[in-house]
N, C-alpha and C positions, 0 to 999 in steps of 0.2 A: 434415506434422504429423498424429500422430494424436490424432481425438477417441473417448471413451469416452462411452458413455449408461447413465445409474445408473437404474434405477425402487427411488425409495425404497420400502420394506415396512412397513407400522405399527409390527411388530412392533419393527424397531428404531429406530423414532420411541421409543418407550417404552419402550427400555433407555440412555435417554441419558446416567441418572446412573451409569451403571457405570461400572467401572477400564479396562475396554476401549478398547483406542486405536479399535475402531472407533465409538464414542461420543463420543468426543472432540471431535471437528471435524462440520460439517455433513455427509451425504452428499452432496457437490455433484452437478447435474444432467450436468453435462458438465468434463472440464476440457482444459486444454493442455497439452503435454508439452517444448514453449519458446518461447521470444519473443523478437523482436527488441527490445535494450533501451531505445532510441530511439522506440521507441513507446509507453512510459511516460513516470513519473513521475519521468525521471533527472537529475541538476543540470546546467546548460549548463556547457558546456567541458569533456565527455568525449570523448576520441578514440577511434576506435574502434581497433579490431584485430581480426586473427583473424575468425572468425565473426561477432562482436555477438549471439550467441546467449547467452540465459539457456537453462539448462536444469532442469526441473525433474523429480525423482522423484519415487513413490507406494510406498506400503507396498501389499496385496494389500486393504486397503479404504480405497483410494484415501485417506486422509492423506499429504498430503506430509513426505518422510522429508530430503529434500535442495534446496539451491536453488542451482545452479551456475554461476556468472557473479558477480562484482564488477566493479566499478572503485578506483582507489588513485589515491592522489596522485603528480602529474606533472612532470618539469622544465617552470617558466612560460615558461621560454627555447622552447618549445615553438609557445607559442601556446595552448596547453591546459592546464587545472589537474587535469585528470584523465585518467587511461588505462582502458581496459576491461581485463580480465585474465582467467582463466580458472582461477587458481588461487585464486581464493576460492571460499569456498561458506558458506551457510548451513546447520547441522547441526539439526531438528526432531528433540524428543524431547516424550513426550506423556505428561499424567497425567492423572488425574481433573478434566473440565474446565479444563486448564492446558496449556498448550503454551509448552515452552522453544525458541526459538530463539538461536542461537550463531554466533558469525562464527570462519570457519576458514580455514588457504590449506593450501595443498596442498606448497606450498614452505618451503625450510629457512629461510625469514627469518621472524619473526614479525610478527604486524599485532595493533595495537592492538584489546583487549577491544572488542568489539559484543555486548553481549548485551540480548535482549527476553525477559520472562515475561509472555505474556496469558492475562488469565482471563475466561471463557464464563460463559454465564448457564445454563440448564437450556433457551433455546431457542437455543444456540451460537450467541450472540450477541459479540461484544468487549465486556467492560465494563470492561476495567480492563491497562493496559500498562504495565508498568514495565521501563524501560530505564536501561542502564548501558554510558556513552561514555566507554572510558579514556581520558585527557589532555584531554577538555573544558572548559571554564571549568565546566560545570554538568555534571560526570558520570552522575547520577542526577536522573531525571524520572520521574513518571507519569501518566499521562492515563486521566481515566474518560471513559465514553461513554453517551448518554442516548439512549432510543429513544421517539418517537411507537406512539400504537396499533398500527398497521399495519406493526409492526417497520422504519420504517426509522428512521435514524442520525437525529439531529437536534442534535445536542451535544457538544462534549468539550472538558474542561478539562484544563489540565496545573497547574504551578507550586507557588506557595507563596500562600493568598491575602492574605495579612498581606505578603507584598513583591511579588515580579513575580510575575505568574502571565498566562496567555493564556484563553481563552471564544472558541469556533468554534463557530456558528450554523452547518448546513447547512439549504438550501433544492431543493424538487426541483418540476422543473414538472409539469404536469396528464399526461405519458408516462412519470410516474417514474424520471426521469431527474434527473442532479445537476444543477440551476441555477446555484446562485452557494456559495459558503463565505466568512462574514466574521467575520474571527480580529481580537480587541481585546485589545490589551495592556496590562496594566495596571501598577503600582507603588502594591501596596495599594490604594485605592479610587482613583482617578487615571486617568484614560482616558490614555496615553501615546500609543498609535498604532494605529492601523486595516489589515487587509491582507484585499480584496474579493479573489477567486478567480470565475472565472465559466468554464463551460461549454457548449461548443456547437456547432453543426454536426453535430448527431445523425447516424447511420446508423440503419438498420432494423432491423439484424441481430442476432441475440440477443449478447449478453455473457457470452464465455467464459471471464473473467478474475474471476467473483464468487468464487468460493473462494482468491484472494490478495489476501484482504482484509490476513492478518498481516503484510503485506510492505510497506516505506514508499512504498517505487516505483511498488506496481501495488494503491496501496488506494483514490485516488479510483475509478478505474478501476472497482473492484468495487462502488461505491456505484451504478452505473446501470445500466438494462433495457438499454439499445444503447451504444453507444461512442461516444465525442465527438471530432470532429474537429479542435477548436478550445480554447487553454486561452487564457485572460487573467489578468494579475497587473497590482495597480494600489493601490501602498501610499500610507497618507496620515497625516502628523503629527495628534497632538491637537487640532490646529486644523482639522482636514477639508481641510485644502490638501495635494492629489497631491505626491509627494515623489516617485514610482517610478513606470513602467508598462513593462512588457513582452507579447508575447503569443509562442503557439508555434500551427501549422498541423499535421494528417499528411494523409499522402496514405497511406491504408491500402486496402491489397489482400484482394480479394475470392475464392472460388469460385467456382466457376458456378453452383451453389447458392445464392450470397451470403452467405455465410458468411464472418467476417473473419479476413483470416489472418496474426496479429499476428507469427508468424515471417519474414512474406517481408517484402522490403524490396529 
C-alpha cells in the first residue's frame, strides 16, 4: 500500500470557501489507497471473494474521486446474506462545500439508487447527510451533526422529531479515541429503545482512515487518533433490559514501522 504525506499550507487553509474541489474536503495528513473490507464497519454475513479489497481513488489534491469495492445481496441458501463484489463503486463529485456521493456497478444489471449529499461547515466538518435508499421502508433520511470546542463529533440526529427519530451521543476517552456511542430511539417524545456501541483495544499507531469519514463502513473508524481493535453492540428495550449483544475482534497487521496496515489480512 501506498501512503502519501500532505503538509498543509495556510494559504489554503484560507481558501476554503472557494468552488475549488481542492477546498472542498480537508487536506487529510495521510491517506490509503485500499483496504481490506473486513476490517471495517461491514454487516455480518458478507462472503468474501476475489481480493476483499476496497479500492480507493484521488483527484491530483487528494479528494477522493472513486470508491471501489461493494457488497450485494446473496443466495441465504448460502449461508451468507451478502457477497462482496467488485463491480460497484461509489462515484464522488464535489461542490462548494458539498460532496455527492452515488452508488454505481460497473455491470449491465442495475442496483438500486444509493445516493448521499454531505454538507461541510467552513472547517470541513460533516454537518448535515441526506440520503436516499431506493426500495426502503424509509427511502429518505438526514442526519445533522454537532461538534464540541475541540472539533470533535459529539452528536447526530436523523428522523422526524414529531414521530421516530434516533439522538447518538458520542463519547471519547482522555487519548481521543471513540469510547462508547449511545443511539435512543424515539416515537415522538417516547424513549422506544436504547443501542450502546463501545470501543476498544486501542493500538498506538496513528489513523489513516480519518479522511473516510463520508463512508458508512469506514466512519467510526475515522472518528479516532489510533484504531480499535475491539467493537461491542448491546441493544436494550424502553425498559433498560438487554434485548441484543453481540461483539467483533481484528487481528490487524502491522509494519515494521507500526504502522497499520488495513489492506493486509
Amino acid at each position: 500500500m501506498k501512503k502519501a504525506l500532505l503538509f498543509i499550507f495556510g494559504f489554503l487553509i484560507m481558501g476554503c470557501n472557494s468552488d475549488d474541489q481542492s477546498s472542498t474536503t480537508p487536506e487529510p495528513t495521510y491517506h490509503i489507497n485500499e483496504y481490506y473490507f473486513n476490517h471495517m464497519m461491514y454487516p455480518n454475513g458478507v462472503m468474501e471473494n476475489l481480493d476483499n479489497l476496497v479500492k480507493i481513488e484521488y483527484d491530483t489534491n487528494l479528494n477522493i474521486t472513486q470508491r471501489k469495492g461493494g457488497y450485494t445481496a446473496f443466495d441465504p441458501a448460502t449461508g451468507y446474506a451478502f457477497i462482496f463484489t467488485d463491480v460497484l463503486y461509489d462515484q464522488l463529485t464535489y461542490s462548494s462545500n458539498q460532496i455527492f456521493i452515488e452508488k454505481k456497478t460497473t455491470s449491465t444489471f442495475s442496483v438500486p439508487k444509493f445516493e448521499r449529499k454531505i454538507f461541510l461547515d467552513n472547517q470541513h466538518r460533516m454537518i448535515k447527510k441526506a440520503i436516499f435508499r431506493e426500495f426502503d421502508l424509509t427511502p429518505r433520511d438526514t442526519f445533522y451533526y454537532s461538534y464540541n470546542a475541540n472539533g470533535k463529533l459529539i452528536e447526530s440526529r436523523n428522523g422526524n422529531i414529531n414521530s421516530v427519530h434516533e439522538v447518538s451521543s458520542f463519547y471519547y476517552n482522555s487519548a481521543n479515541n471513540l469510547d462508547s456511542i449511545v443511539t435512543q430511539k424515539y416515537q415522538a417524545a417516547t424513549l422506544q429503545s436504547k443501542v450502546v456501541e463501545e470501543f476498544s483495544n486501542y493500538d498506538s499507531a496513528a489513523n489513516p482512515v480519518k479522511n473516510l469519514f463520508l463512508f458508512e463502513e469506514t466512519f467510526y473508524r475515522s472518528l479516532t487518533q489510533n484504531n480499535f481493535r475491539k467493537y461491542e453492540r448491546k441493544e436494550y428495550d424502553a425498559d433498560d433490559h438487554l434485548t441484543f449483544s453481540s461483539f467483533k475482534n481484528w487481528t490487524l497487521i502491522y509494519d515494521e514501522s507500526g504502522n497499520v496496515q488495513f489492506e493486509s489480512h
